[in-house]
C-alpha positions as a Markdown table, in Angstrom:
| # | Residue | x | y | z |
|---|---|---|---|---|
| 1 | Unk | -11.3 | 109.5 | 104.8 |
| 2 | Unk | -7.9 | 108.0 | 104.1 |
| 3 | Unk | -8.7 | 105.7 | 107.2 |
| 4 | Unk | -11.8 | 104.6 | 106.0 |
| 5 | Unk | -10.1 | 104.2 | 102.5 |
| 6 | Unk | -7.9 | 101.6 | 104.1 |
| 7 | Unk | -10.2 | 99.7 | 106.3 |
| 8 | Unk | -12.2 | 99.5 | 102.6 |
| 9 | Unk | -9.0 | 98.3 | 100.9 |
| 10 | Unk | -8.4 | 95.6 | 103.9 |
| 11 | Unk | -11.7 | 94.5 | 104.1 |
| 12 | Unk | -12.1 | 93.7 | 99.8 |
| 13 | Unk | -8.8 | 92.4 | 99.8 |
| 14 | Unk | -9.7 | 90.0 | 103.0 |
| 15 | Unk | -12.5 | 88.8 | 101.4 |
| 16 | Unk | -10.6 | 86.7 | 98.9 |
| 17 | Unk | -9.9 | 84.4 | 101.6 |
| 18 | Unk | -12.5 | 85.0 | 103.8 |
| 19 | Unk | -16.5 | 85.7 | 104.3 |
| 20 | Unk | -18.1 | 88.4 | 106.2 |
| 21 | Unk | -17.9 | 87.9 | 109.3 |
| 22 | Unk | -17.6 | 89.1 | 113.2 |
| 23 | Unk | -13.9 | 89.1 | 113.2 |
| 24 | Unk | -13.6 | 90.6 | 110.1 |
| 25 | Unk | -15.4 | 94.0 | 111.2 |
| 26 | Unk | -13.2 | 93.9 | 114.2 |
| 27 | Unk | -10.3 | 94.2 | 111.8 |
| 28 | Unk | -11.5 | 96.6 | 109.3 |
| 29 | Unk | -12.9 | 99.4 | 112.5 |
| 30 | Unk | -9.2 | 98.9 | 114.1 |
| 31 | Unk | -8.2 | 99.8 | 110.3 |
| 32 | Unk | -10.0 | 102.8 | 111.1 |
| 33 | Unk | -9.5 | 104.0 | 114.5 |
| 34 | Unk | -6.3 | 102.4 | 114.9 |
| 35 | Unk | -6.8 | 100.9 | 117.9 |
| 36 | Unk | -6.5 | 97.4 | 119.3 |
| 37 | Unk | -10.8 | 97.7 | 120.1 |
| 38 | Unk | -13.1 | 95.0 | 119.8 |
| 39 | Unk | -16.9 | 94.2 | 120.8 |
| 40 | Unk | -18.3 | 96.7 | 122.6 |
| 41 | Unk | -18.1 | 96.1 | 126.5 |
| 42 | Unk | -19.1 | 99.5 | 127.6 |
| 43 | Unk | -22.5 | 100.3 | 129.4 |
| 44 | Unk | -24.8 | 103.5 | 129.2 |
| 45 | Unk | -24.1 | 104.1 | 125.3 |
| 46 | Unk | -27.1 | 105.9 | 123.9 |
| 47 | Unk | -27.1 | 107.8 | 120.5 |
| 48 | Unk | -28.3 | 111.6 | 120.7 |
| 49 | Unk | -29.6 | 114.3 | 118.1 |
| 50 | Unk | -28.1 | 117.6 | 118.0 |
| 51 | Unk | -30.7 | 118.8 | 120.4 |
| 52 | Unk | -28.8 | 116.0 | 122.7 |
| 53 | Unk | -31.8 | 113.5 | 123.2 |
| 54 | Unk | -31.3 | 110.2 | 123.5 |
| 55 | Unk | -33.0 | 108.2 | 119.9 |
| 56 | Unk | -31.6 | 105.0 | 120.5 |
| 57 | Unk | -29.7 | 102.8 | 122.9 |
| 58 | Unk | -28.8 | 99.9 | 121.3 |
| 59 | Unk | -28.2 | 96.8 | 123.0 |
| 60 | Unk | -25.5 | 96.1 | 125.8 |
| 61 | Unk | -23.6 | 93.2 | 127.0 |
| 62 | Unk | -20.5 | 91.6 | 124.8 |
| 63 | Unk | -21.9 | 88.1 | 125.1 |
| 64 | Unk | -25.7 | 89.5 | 123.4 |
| 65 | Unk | -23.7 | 92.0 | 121.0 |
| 66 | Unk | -21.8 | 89.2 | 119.6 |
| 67 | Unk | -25.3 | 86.6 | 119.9 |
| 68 | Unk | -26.7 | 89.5 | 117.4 |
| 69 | Unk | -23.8 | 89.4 | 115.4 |
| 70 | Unk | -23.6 | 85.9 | 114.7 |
| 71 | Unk | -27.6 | 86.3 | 113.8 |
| 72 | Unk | -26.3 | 88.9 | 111.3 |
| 73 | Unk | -23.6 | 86.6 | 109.6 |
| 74 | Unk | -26.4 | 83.8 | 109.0 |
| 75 | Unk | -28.4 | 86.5 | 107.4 |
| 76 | Unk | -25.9 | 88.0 | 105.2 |
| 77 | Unk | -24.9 | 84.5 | 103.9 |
| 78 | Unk | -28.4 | 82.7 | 104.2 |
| 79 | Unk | -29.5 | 81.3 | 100.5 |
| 80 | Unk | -33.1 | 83.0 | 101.4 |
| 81 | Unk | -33.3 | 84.6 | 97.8 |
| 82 | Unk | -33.3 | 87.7 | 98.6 |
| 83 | Unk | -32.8 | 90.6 | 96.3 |
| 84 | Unk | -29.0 | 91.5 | 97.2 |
| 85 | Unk | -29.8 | 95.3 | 96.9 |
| 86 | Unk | -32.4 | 94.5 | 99.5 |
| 87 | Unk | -30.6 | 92.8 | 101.0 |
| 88 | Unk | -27.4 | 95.2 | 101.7 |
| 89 | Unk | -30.1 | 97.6 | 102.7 |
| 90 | Unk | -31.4 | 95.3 | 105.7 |
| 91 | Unk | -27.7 | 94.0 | 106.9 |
| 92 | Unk | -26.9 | 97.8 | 107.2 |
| 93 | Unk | -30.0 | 98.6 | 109.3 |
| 94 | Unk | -28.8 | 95.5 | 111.6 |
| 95 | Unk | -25.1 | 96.2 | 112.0 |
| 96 | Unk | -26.4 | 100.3 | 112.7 |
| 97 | Unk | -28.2 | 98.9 | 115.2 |
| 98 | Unk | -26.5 | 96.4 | 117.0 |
| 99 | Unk | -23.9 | 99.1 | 117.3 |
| 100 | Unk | -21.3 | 96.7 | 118.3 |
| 101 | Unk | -18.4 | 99.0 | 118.5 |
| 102 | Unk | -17.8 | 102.0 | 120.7 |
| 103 | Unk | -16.6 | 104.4 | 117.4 |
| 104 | Unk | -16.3 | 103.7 | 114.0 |
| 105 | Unk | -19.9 | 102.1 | 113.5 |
| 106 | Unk | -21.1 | 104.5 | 110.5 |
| 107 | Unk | -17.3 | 103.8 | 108.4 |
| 108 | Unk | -18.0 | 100.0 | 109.5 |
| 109 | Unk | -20.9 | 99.7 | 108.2 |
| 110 | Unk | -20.6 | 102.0 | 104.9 |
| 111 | Unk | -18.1 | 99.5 | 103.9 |
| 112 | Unk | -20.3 | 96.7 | 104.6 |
| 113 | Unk | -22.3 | 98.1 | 102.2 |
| 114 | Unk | -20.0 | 98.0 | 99.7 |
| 115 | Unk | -18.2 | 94.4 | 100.7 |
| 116 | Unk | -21.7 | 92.6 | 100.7 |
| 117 | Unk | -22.4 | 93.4 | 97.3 |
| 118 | Unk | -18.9 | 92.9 | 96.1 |
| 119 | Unk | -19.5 | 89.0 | 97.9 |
| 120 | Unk | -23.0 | 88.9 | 96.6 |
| 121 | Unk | -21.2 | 89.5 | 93.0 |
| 122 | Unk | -22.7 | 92.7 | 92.2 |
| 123 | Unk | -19.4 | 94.9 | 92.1 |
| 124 | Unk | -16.1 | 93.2 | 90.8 |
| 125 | Unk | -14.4 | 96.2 | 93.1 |
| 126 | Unk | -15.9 | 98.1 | 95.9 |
| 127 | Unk | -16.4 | 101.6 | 93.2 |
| 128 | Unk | -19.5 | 102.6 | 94.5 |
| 129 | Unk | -18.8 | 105.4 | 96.9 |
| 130 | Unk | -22.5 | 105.1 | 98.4 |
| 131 | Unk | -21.2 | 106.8 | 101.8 |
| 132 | Unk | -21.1 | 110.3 | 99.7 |
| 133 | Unk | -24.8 | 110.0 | 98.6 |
| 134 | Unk | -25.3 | 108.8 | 102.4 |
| 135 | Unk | -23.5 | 111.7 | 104.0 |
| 136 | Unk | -25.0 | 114.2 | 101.9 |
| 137 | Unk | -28.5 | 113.1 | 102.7 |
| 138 | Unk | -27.7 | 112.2 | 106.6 |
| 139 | Unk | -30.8 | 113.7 | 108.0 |
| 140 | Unk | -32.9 | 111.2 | 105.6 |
| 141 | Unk | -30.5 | 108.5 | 106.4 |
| 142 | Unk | -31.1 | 108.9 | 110.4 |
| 143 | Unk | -34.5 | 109.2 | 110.0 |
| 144 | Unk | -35.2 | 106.2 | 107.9 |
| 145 | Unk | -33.1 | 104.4 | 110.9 |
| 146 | Unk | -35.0 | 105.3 | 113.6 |
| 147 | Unk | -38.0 | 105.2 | 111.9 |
| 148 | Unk | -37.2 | 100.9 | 111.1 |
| 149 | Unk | -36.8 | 100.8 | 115.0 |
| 150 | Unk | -39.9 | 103.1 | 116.1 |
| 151 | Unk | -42.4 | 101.8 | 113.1 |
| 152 | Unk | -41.1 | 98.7 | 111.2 |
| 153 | Unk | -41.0 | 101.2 | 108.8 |
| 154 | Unk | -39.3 | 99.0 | 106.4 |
| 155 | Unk | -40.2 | 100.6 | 102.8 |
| 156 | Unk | -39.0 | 104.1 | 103.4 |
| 157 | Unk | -35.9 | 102.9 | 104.4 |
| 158 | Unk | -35.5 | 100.4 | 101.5 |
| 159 | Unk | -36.2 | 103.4 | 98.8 |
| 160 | Unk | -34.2 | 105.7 | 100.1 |
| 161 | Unk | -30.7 | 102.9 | 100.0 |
| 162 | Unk | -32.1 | 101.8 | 96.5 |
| 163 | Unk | -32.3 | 105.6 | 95.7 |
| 164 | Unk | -28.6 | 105.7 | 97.2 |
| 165 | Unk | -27.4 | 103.2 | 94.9 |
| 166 | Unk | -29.1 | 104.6 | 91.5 |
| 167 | Unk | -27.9 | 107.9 | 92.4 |
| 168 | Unk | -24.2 | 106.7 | 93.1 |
| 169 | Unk | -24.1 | 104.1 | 90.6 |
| 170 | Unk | -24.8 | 106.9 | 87.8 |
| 171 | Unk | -22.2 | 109.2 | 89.3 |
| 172 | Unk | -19.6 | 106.7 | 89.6 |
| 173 | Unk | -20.2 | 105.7 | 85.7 |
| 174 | Unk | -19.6 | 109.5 | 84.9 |
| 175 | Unk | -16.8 | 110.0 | 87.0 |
| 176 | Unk | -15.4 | 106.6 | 85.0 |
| 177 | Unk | -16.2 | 107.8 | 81.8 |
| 178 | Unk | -14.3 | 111.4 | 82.7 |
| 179 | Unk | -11.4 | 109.5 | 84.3 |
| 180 | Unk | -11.1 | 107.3 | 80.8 |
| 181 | Unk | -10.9 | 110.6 | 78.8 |
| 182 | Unk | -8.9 | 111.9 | 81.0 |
| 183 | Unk | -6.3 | 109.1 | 80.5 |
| 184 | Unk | -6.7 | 108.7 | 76.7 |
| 185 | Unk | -5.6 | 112.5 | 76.4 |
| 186 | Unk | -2.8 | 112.1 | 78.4 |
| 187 | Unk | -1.9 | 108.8 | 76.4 |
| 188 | Unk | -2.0 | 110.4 | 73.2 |
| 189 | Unk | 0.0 | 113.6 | 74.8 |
| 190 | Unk | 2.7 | 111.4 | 76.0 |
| 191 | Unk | 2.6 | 109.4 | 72.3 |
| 192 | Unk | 3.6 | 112.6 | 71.0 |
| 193 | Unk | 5.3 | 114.6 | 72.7 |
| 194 | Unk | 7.5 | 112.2 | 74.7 |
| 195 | Unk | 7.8 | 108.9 | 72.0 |
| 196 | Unk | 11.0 | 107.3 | 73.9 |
| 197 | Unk | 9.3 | 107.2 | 77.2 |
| 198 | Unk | 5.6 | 106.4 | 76.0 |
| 199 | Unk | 4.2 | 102.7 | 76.6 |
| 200 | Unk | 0.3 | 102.0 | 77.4 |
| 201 | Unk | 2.0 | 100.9 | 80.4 |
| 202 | Unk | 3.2 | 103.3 | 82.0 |
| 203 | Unk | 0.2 | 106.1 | 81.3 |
| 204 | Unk | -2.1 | 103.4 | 83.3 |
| 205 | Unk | 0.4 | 103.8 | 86.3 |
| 206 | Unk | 0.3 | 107.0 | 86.6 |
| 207 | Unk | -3.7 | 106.4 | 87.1 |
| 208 | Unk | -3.6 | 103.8 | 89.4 |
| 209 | Unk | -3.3 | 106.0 | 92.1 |
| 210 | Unk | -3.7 | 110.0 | 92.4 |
| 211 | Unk | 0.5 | 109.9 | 92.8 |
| 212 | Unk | 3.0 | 108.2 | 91.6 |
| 213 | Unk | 6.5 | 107.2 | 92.9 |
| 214 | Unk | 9.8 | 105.5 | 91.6 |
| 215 | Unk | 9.0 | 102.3 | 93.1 |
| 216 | Unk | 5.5 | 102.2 | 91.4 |
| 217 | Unk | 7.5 | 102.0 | 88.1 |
| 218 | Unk | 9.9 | 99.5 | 89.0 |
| 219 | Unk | 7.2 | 97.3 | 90.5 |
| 220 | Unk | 4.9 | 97.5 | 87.7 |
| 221 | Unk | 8.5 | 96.3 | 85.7 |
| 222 | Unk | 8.8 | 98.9 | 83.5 |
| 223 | Unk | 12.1 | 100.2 | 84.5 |
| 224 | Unk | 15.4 | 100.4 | 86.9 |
| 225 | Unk | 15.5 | 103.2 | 89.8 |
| 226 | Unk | 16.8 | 105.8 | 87.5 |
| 227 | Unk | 15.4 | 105.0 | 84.8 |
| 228 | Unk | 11.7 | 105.6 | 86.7 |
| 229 | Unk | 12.9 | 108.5 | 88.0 |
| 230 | Unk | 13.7 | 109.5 | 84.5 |
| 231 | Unk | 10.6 | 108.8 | 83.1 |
| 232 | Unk | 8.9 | 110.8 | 86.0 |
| 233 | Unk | 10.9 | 113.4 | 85.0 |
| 234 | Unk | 10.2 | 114.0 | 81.9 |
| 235 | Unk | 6.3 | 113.3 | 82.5 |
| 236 | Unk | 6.3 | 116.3 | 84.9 |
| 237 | Unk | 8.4 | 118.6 | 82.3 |
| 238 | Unk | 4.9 | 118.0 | 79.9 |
| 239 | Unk | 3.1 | 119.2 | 83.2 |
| 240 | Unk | 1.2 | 115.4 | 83.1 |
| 241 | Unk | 2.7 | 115.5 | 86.8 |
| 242 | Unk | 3.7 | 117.4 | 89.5 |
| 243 | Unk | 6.6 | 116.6 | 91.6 |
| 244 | Unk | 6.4 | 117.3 | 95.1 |
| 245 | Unk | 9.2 | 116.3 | 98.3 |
| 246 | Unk | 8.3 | 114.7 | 101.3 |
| 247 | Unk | 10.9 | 113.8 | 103.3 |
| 248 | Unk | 12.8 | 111.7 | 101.8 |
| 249 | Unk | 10.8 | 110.5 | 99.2 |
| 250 | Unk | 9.6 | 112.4 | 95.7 |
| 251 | Unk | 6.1 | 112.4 | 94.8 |
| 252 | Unk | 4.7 | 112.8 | 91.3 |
| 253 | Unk | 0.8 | 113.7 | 91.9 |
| 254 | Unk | -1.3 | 113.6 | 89.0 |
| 255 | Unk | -3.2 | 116.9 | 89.5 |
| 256 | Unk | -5.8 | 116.4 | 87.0 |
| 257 | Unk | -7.3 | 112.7 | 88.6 |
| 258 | Unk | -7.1 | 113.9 | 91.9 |
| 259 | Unk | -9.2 | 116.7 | 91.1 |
| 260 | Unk | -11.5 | 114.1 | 89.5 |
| 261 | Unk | -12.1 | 112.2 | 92.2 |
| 262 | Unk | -12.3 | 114.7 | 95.4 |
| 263 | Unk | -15.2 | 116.8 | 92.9 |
């Protein structure tokens, strides 16, 4: 998970500066398996079931993997109208298929998901953890890919990545709203109890990230070294943080939003 939260965090923040492309989802699955890999080269990959049986072999050969990826970049920024929602549905059915890497094409193309409709302008931020909804209904998700290949059973699979999105979409927007309550109590605990430390400021730091660390502070240019390390202090004598030593290096982990969002 942490890997794939990185190759997420490379690819949205690549995207300011570049499109979608082949070289693009090299970088993000080397994110993830941290390895120097590229295009698959290998021959003799087939995907099994549990039972072992071979239900795909996807195509072989660098030179046509990256002639179907280049198809797959004109589609994903061809002006053909498309619904976008459709849209990310058909791109994923295509990268799944080509299967261009040999690992890390499930992550890959989970993030896809996300970075298309983030390009498309459907998400400011990739929020929409869609690979939870996917990966809790994997059988469906399997089916509906080998049934495109088998059937041109196109519908089935569109429903069930629109269902996908509904579904996540109106858990994320819960888990939002919680987190914001969550935030305003600990605001208006800090307001009260700890006056010389509080500033808006610094309560939205501490929820940037599950942890906090000295250096967030001073980044963020709310204080010196020990100053920060004051303020941290005193946060985790209100029990709004826990400190915890690693090394070298002091953590403060905000217990209650990491709870929040592994649930």
């Amino acid at each position: 998970m942490l890997r794939y939260r990185e190759a997420l965090k490379f690819g949205f923040d690549a995207l300011k500066d570049r499109p979608l492309t082949t070289n693009l989802f090299v970088d993000m699955v080397r994110t993830i398996k941290q390895q120097d890999i590229g295009v698959r080269r290998t021959v003799g990959t087939a995907l099994k079931d549990a039972a072992g049986e071979v239900v795909y072999t996807p195509p072989v050969g660098e030179a046509l993997l990256r002639d179907k990826l280049s198809n797959l970049e004109q589609f994903i920024h061809a002006d053909d109208r498309l619904d976008p929602l459709v849209k990310m549905a058909v791109l994923h059915y295509q990268f799944e298929a080509i299967h261009p890497f040999d690992d890390g094409n499930g992550r890959t193309g989970r993030i896809l998901n996300l970075l298309y409709l983030v390009q498309a302008g459907l998400l400011d931020i990739p929020v929409l953890f869609l690979s939870r909804y996917i990966m809790a209904n994997k059988a469906a998700y399997y089916a509906g890919l080998r049934a495109v290949t088998e059937q041109q059973a196109w519908e089935p699979w569109l429903l069930y990545m629109l269902r996908g999105v509904t579904s996540t979409a109106q858990q994320t927007f819960e888990q939002v709203t919680r987190i914001r309550a969550l935030m305003e109590e600990v605001r208006a605990r800090v307001q009260r109890d700890a006056p010389g430390i509080y500033s808006k400021d610094l309560v939205e730091v501490i929820f940037r990230h599950p942890y906090t660390k000295i250096q967030f502070l001073v980044d963020a240019g709310l204080a010196k070294r020990q100053t920060a390390s004051a303020y941290l202090q005193t946060l985790a004598g209100l029990g709004v943080l826990s400190p915890r030593k690693m090394g070298r290096e002091m953590y403060y982990i905000n217990d209650a939003l990491f709870a929040e969002l592994v649930r």
